[in-house]
C-alpha positions as a printed Julia matrix, in Angstrom:
163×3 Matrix{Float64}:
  -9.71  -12.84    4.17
 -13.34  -12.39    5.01
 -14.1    -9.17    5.84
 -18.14   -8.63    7.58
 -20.37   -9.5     5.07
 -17.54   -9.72    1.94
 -14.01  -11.69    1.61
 -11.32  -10.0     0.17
  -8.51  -12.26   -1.69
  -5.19  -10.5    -2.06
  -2.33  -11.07   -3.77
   0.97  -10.25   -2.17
   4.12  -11.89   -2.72
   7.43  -12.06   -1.03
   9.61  -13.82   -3.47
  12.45  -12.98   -5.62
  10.8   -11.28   -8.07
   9.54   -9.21   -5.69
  12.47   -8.69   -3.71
  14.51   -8.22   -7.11
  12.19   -5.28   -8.13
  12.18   -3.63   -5.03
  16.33   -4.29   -4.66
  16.98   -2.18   -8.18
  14.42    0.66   -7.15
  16.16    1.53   -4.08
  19.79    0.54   -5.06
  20.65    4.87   -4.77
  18.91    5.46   -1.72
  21.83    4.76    0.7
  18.61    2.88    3.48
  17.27    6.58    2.84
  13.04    5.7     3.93
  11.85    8.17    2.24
  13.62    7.58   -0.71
  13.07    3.95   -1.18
   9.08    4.86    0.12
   9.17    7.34   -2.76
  10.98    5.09   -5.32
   9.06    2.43   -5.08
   5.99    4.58   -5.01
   6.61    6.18   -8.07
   7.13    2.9    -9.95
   3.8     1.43   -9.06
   2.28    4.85   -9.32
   3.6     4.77  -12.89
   1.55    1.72  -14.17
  -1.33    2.93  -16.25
  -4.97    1.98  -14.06
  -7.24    0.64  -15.78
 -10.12   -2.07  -14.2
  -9.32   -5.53  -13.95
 -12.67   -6.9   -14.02
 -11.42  -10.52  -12.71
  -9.17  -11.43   -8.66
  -6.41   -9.31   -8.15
  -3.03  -10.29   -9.95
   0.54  -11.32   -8.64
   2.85   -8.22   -8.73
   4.75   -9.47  -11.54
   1.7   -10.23  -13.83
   0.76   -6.04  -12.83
   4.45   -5.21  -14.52
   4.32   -7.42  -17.42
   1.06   -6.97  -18.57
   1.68   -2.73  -17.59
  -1.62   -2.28  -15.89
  -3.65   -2.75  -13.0
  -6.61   -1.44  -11.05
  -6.54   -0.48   -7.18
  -6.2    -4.42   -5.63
  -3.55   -5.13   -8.6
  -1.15   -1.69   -8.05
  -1.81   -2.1    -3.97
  -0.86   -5.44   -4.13
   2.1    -4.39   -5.73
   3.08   -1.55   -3.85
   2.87   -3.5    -0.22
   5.04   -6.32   -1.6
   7.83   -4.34   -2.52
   7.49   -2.65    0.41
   7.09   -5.55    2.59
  10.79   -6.61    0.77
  12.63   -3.83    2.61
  11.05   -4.83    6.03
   7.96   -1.16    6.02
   5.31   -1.97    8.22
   2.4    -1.44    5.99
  -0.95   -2.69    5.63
  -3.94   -2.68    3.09
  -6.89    0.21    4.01
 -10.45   -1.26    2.54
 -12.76    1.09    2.09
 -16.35    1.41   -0.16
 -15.15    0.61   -3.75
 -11.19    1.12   -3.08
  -8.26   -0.22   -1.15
  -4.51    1.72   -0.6
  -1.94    1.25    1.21
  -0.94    2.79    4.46
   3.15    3.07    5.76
   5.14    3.69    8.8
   8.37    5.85    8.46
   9.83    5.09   12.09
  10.43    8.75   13.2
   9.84   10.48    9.73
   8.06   13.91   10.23
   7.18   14.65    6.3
   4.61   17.68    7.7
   1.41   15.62    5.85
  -1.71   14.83    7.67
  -1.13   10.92    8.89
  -3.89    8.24    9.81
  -2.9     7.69   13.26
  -3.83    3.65   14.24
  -3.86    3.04   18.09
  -1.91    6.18   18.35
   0.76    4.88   15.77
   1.47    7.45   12.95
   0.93    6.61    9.0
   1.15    7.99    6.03
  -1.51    7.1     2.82
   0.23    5.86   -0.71
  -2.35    6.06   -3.34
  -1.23    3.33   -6.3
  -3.93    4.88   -8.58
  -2.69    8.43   -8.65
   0.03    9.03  -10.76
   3.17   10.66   -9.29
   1.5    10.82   -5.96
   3.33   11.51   -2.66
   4.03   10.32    0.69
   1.14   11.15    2.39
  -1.79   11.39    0.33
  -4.93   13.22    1.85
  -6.89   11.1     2.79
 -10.27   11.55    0.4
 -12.93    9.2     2.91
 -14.68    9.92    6.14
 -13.2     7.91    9.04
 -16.14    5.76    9.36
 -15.88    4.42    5.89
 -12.74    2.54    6.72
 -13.89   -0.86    7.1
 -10.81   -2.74    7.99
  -7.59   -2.51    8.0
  -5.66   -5.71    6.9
  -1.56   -7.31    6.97
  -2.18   -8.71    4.05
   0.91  -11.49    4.81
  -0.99  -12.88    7.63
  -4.5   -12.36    6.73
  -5.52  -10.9     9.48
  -7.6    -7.46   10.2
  -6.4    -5.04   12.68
  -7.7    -4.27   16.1
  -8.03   -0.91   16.04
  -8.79    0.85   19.46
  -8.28    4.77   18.36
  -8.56    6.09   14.46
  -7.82    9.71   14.05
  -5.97   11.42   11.16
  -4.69   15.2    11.21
């Protein structure tokens, strides 16, 4: 995906492995979003960071190998999410990328990134244990695209705002 000056190569999987994963994390949650959100948030959340100095790595090589670095543990996170049907996309911003969700109709009383006046909330891979709805720790202008991943394509984004 290029991306201005820079191209950004993801990878996100929808396959069984994936879907698999993401099936046994959220077999108690009874189609609960916030509990398979949180479920599968924890897991990836989890993984011990450290850098991976090389492209990012398939989901299943970030849980065998028991590591990863912001691309690998995003990458990650989005697929198993993508696997239960969340609207979620990839944030880029200087040095980092997360993940950003929709909870149709979820009011978890967290600041949200709002996208063309369409409410979501921040998962940070990196931090470990972190909730639904992590503050957001960059300026609105350093967002430089945000990306579906599955299609490769950047958003259009009319109105930003997060409160």
């Amino acid at each position: 995906m290029d991306i201005g000056d820079s191209t950004y190569v993801n990878q996100v999987r929808v396959d069984e492995y994936t879907k698999n994963l993401s099936d046994h994390l959220t077999k108690d949650c009874n189609k609960d979003q916030v509990c398979e959100v949180k479920n599968i948030l924890n897991f990836v959340t989890n993984i011990p960071y450290k850098i991976n100095d090389s492209i990012a790595r398939t989901p299943k090589k970030v849980v065998e190998q028991n590591f990863g670095d912001c691309d690998d543990k995003s990458n990650l996170l989005i697929s198993l999410l993508r696997q239960k049907d969340y609207e979620a996309y990839f944030v880029l911003v200087p040095e980092h990328i997360f993940v950003i969700v929709n909870l149709q109709n979820i009011n978890l009383g967290k600041p949200t990134l709002y996208i063309n006046d369409k409410k979501f909330y921040i998962l940070e891979s990196t931090a470990t244990n972190s909730e639904i709805g992590f503050d957001l720790k960059y300026k609105l202008d350093e967002i430089e695209a945000v990306i579906d991943p599955f299609i490769n394509k950047k958003l259009i984004i009319d109105k930003l705002d997060y409160k």
